[in-house]
N, C-alpha and C positions, 0 to 999 in steps of 0.2 A: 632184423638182426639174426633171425635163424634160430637154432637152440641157444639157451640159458648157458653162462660159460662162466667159468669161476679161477679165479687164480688160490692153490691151495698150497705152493710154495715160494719160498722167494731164498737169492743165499747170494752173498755179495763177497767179496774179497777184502780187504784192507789194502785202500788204496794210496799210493803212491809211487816214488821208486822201489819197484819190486826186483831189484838184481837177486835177490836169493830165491828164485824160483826161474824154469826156463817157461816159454809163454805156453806149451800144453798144460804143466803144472799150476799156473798160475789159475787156467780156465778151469780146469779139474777141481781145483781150490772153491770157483763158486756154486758149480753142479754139483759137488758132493753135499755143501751146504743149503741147495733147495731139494736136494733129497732127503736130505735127514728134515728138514722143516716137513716135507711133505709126507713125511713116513714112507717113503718107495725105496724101490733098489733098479738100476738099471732096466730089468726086466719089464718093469711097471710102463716103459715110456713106449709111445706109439708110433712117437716122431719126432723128428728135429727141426728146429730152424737156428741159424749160426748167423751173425753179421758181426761185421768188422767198419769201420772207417776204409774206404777202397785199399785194398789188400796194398799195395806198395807203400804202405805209409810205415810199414814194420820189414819192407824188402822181402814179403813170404804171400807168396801165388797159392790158391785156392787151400785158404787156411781151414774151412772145414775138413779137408781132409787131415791136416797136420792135426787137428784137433779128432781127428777120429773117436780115438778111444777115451779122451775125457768127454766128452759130448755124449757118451753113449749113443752113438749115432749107426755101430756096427751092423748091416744086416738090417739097418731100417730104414727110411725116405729120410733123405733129410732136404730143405729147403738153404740157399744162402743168396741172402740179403744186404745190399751196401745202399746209400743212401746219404752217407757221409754225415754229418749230426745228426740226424735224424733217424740213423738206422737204430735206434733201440724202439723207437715206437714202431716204426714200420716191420720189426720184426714181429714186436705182440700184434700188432693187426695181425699179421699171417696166423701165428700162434693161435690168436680168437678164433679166427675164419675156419681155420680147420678143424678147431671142434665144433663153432656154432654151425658148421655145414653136416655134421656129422659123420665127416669122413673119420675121425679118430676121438676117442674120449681122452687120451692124456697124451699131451704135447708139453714138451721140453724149451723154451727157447734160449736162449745163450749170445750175448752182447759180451764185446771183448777189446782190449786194446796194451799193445805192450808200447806206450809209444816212444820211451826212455831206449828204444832200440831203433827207430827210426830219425827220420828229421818230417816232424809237423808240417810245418809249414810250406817246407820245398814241395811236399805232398796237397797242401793244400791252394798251393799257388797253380798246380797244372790242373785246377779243378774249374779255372777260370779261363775266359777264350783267351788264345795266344795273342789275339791282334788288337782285341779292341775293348779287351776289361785286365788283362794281367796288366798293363803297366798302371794300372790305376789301384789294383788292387792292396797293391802289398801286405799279403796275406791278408788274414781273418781282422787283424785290428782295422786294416785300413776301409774294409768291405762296410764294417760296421761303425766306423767312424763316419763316412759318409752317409750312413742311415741315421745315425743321431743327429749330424746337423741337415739333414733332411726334416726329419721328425721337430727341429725345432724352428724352425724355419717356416716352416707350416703352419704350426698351432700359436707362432708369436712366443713362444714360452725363454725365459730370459734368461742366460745362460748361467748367470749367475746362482738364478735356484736349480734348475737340472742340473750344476755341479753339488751343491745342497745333495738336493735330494741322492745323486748318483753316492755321494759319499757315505749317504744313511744308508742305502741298501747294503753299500760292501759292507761298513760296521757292523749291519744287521746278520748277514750272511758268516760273517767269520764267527760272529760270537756264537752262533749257532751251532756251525760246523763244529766246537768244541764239544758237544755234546754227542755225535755222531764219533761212533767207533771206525765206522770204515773209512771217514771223509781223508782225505788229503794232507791240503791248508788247514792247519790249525794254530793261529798265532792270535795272542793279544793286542786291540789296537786303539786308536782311537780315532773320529771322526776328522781331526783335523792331519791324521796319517792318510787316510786316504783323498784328502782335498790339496795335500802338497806331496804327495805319491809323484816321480818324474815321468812327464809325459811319454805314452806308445808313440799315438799317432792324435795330435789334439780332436777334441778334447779328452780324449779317454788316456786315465791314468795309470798306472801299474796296480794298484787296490781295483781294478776297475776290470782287469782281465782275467778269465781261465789259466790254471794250470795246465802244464804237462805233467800226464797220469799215466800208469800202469795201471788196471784195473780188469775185472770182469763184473756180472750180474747172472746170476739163472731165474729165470720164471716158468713154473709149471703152471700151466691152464691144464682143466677137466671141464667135463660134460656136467649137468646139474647133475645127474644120477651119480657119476662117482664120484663129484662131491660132497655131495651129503653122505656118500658112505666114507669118504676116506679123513673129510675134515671138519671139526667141531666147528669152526668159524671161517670162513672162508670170504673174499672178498669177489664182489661179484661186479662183473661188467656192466656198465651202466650206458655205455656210449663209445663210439670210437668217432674220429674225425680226420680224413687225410685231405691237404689240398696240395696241388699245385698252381705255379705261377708261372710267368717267363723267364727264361733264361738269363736275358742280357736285363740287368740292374736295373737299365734306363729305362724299361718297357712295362715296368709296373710302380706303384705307387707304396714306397717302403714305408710310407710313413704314417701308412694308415694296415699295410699289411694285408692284402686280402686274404691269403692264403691260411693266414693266423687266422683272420676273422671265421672266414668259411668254414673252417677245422672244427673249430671253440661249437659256432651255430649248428653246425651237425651232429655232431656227438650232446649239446645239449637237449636237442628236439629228441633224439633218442629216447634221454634218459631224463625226459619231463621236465629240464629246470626253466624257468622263468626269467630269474633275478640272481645269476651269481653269484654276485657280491651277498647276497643275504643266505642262499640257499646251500652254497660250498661249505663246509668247515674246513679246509684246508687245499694248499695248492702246491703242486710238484712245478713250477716252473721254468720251464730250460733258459738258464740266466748265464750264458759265457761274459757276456759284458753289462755292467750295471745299465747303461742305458739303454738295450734292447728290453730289460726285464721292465722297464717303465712302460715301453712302447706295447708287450705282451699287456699289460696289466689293462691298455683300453682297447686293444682287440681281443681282449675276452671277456668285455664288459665288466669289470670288475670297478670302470670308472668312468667318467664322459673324454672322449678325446681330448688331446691337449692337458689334461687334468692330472695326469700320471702323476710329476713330482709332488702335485699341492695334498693328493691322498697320502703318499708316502711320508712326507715329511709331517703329516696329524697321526702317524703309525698304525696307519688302517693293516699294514702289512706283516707288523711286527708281531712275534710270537703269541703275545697279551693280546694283538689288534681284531679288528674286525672281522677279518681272512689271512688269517696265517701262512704265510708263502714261502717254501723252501726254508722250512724248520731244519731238515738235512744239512742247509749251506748251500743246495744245488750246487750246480756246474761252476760258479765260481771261485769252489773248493775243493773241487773235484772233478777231474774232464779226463775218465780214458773213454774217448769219443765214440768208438763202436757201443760201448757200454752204457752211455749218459743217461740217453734217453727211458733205454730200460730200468734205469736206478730209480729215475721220477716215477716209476707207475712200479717198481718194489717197493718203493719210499709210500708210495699212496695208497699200497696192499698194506704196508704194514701199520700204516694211521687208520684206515677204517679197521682193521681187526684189533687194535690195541696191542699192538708189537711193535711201537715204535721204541720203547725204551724212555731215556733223558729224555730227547727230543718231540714224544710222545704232546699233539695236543687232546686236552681232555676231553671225551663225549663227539670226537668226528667219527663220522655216519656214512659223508658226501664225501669223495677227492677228488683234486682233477691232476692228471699227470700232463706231460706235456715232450716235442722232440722239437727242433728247428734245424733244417740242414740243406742238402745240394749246396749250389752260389748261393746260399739267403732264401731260396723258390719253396721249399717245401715247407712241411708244419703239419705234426700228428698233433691227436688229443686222443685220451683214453680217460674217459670216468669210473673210477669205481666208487661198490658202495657197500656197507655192512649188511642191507640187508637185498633180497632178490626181489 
């Protein structure tokens, strides 16, 4: 992994429709606030790295430079990174890699999305081949619709409890999100709200889907050396994992994920774990659709395949449970998509240093964050951990 690499700030935005900010203001909004976390000022940064959801999703062409001067990017390298859901973890890899290379002791990175200014979807349907996955696609539900009943179809699993279970995760996730200052979705509900929620694209319901977010994230990485001088607690890398898969849907196996798996497995061999489920205390999981987050939960071993719903619904997942997962509310409550990814490994710095606030689980040590993006192909992991 190179040199020891620490994340010594983190600063989010309040997210939602943000019409009372233009999208520079809005990024500035979250770099000012992992400067001030990190104690720096502009001057302190060595680099940048910037990603968005593919620039045309906001109708604004090479947005690092629009972002120039909140980025503090002026006069220094900076890196830009798309990747489409997944660009917030593919950006902290970069972030990690250049200081664990020791090209630079403190790097910047910055995940962003203004997307109450574009159209999602239109954006995210030319992200599909024109000839032989867009009409099947219909945007992001329909991609992911097909993976659940893939995913159940497979393991036998009865659709009747995977609506179950899917229903308990959303429950779980909003009630969550109330505790989260920055999160989105924050509404009261109840389980049987999200089990007669009107159908997207069956089976997946409206409790069941991602917002559209305005949003930003900053994360400063340092060198072990400037972190021990610059922060009293600092949350340290433990693991990273990137994979990819095939392009076209049908050429890989969604229901078992390999890309998830491989991700999860690498970044754990890093950072020594074993057993997951018993060794994590908490998990950042990129959760756009309840039943993808079931699917993540046994390609990171957190359960035996096929097993998802029947862990969920004994609340191994829930706040109280076993493995506490997306205490934030994740992505289901919050999705400015350049940003997501990077939220779950700010969200996972700030549970192993004890900055999580309300949402705060008590005595985690271990986290794992997490990114899902491209068509469905790729899948970051990052661990972090309280101590080095």
């Amino acid at each position: 992994m190179g040199k020891a690499v620490a994340i010594i700030g983190t600063g989010q935005t309040k997210h939602g429709r943000r019409n009372d900010v233009s999208y520079p203001e809005l990024v500035r909004e979250a770099v000012k606030a992992a400067l001030e976390d990190a104690g720096l000022t502009p001057k302190d940064i060595e680099g940048v790295v910037s990603g968005t959801m593919p620039s045309m999703m906001e109708g604004i062409s090479d947005t690092h430079l629009y972002f120039a001067d909140a980025i503090c990017e002026v006069g220094k390298p900076v890196l830009k990174v798309e990747t489409c859901g997944s660009t917030g973890q593919s950006i902290a890899h970069c972030g990690f890699y250049w200081v664990a290379s020791g090209a630079a002791d403190i790097v910047l990175v910055v995940g962003s999305e203004k997307m109450f200014e574009g159209d999602g979807q239109a954006t995210m349907s030319t992200v599909a081949d024109p000839w032989f996955l867009k009409p099947f696609s219909a945007g992001a539900p329909g991609v992911f619709t097909m993976q659940a009943m893939e995913w159940m179809h497979r393991f036998n699993i009865p659709e009747d409890k995977a609506r179950e279970a899917a229903a308990l995760i959303s429950l779980t996730n909003h009630d969550n999100a109330l505790n989260n200052p920055f999160a989105h979705i924050k509404i009261t509900m109840t389980i049987e709200d999200a089990k007669n929620a009107f159908i997207i694209t069956y089976p997946v319901r409206l409790l069941d889907v991602c917002p559209t977010s305005d949003g930003a994230c900053a994360v400063i990485f340092a060198s072990e050396e400037k972190a021990k001088k610059i922060c009293k607690k600092p949350a340290w890398i433990k693991g990273v994992g990137f994979r990819g898969e095939e392009y076209f849907l049908g050429e890989s196996n969604k229901s078992i994920w390999p890309s998830a798996t491989e991700a999860a497995k690498h970044a754990y061999e890093q950072a020594g774990i074993k057993n997951p489920l018993k060794e994590l205390d908490v998990a950042e999981v990129y959760n756009p659709f309840t039943y993808q987050e079931m699917i993540f939960y046994e390609c990171f071993g957190f359960c035996p395949r096929g097993e998802g719903p029947d862990y969920v619904l004994k609340g191994t997942f829930t706040m109280k449970g076993e493995l506490p997962c997306d205490p934030s509310g994740g992505v289901l409550c919050t999705n400015p998509i350049g940003a997501s990814g990077l939220i779950r490994l700010a969200e996972a710095a700030l549970q192993v240093t004890g900055k999580a606030g309300a949402r705060q689980i008590d005595g985690a040590k271990l986290a794992l964050s997490h990114a899902m993006g491209g068509i469905d192909q790729f899948n970051g992991v990052t661990i972090v951990g309280a101590d080095l």
